[in-house]
C-alpha positions, 0 to 999 in steps of 0.5 A: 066263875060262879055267882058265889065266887063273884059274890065273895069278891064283890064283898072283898072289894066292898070291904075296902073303900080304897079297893073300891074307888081304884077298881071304879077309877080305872074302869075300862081305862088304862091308868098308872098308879100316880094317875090314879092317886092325884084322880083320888086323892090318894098316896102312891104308895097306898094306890101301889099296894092296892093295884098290888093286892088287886093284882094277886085276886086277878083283878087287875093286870100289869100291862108292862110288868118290867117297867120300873116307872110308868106301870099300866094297869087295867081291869080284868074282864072279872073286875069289870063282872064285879064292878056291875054289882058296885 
């Protein structure tokens, strides 16, 4: 990916303060969205859509997409390109 793509996503994930601290939250970890949501204080369903959203931008992966509850995400190796310029 090159630096203007990069740019561009930065940009999205600056756009949205929710989008920023879920990407920052997981970091290298692996985390389930209600983790994520009692560390950010935030609802489950909003941390869902976003995980969601951030998915479909291929920032984040499922780790165990078949699962109803207890979903592992993780940042993709571009999240963690995009969350040095955060």
């Amino acid at each position: 990916m090159n630096n203007d793509e990069i740019f561009e996503l930065v940009g999205y994930i600056l756009a949205s303060d929710y989008r920023t601290r879920i990407l920052k939250n997981i970091g290298e970890d692996i985390k389930i969205p209600s983790a994520i949501s009692q560390e950010l204080d935030l609802r489950t369903n909003h941390v869902s859509n976003v995980l969601k959203d951030l998915k479909d931008k291929k920032l984040v992966v499922c780790l165990n997409e078949r699962a109803r509850k207890g979903r592992l995400y993780k940042n993709t190796d571009l999240a963690l390109e995009v969350l040095k310029y955060i």
